[in-house]
C-alpha positions, 0 to 999 in steps of 0.5 A: 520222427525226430527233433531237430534239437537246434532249431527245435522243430520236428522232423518227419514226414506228416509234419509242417511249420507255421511259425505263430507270432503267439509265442516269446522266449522262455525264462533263462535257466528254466528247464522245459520238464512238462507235457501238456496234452489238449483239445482243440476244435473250430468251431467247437466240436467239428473237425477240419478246416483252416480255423485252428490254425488261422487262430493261432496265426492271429488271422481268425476271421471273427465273422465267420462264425458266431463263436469265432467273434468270442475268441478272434482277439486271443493270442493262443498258441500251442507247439504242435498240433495233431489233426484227426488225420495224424498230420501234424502242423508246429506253430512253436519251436519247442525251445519258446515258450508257447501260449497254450496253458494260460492261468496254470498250476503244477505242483507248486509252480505256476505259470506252465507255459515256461516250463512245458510244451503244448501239444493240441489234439484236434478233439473235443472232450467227449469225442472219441480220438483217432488211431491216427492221432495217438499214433501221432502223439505216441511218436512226437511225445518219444522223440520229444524225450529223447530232447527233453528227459526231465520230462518223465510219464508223471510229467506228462498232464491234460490241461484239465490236470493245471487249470482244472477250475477252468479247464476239461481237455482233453477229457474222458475220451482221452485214453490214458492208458492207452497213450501213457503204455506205449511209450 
């Protein structure tokens, strides 16, 4: 797995490119130093089917499902989201800015999403991830530092960790550890 730095999309086999329009570009002269690890499921915890990535196209049909009326107007996005399978889809070249972490704080600065890159875990908070997905994470977070080394281990959070007044993923069944050792 590689980065092609260029034009900012990853490289590898497992990997496809949806370009969403829920994306613009980053403030100048700000450095991308931040890692941003989520969950993502539709509807809420089931896994599989086109929904994710039919909301991040602004193509979520709103009567599909009663929650999907809730969310169907969201202008979301995430760089790279990694299915329970490990196959990935970008919807974000890494050099834009992604709207994924909204109202956000870390340290003392705001507004992550100049700063970092969203990765989405199809996932729930208490649903236990897959070998497949952290395999995945593991090997798109290692290229990602090579393209990006202010982002170090300790610049590495979960959504809960900048919006934790409105934000849990991607939750107690998130290992840490393990993620956080292999790399």
């Amino acid at each position: 797995m590689d980065v092609d730095a260029e034009r900012g999309l990853l490289v590898g086999p497992l990997v496809h490119y949806r370009p969403s329009p829920h994306h613009d570009e980053r403030p100048s002269l700000i450095p991308v130093d931040l890692l941003v690890i989520h969950n993502i499921s539709l509807p809420p915890n089931e896994f599989g089917g086109p929904h994710i990535e039919h909301l991040f196209l602004a193509t979520l049909d709103p009567s599909a499902h009663p929650y999907f009326a809730e969310i169907a107007h969201l202008r979301v996005s995430a760089h790279v989201v990694i299915h329970r399978d490990g196959s990935m889809v970008q919807y974000v070249p890494f050099h834009k800015r992604a709207w994924h972490a909204g109202v956000s704080q870390f340290g003392e600065r705001e507004a992550c999403n100049d700063f970092s890159i969203g990765i989405e875990l199809e996932g729930a908070d208490d649903i236990p991830y897959t070998d497949a997905q952290y395999q995945a994470l593991i090997e798109v977070t290692k290229a990602l530092l090579q393209v990006y080394p202010a982002i170090a281990t300790d610049r590495i959070v979960g959504h809960q960790h900048i919006a934790s007044d409105r934000k849990t993923d991607p939750g107690p069944s998130f290992d840490w550890t393990r993620y956080l050792s292999a790399l």
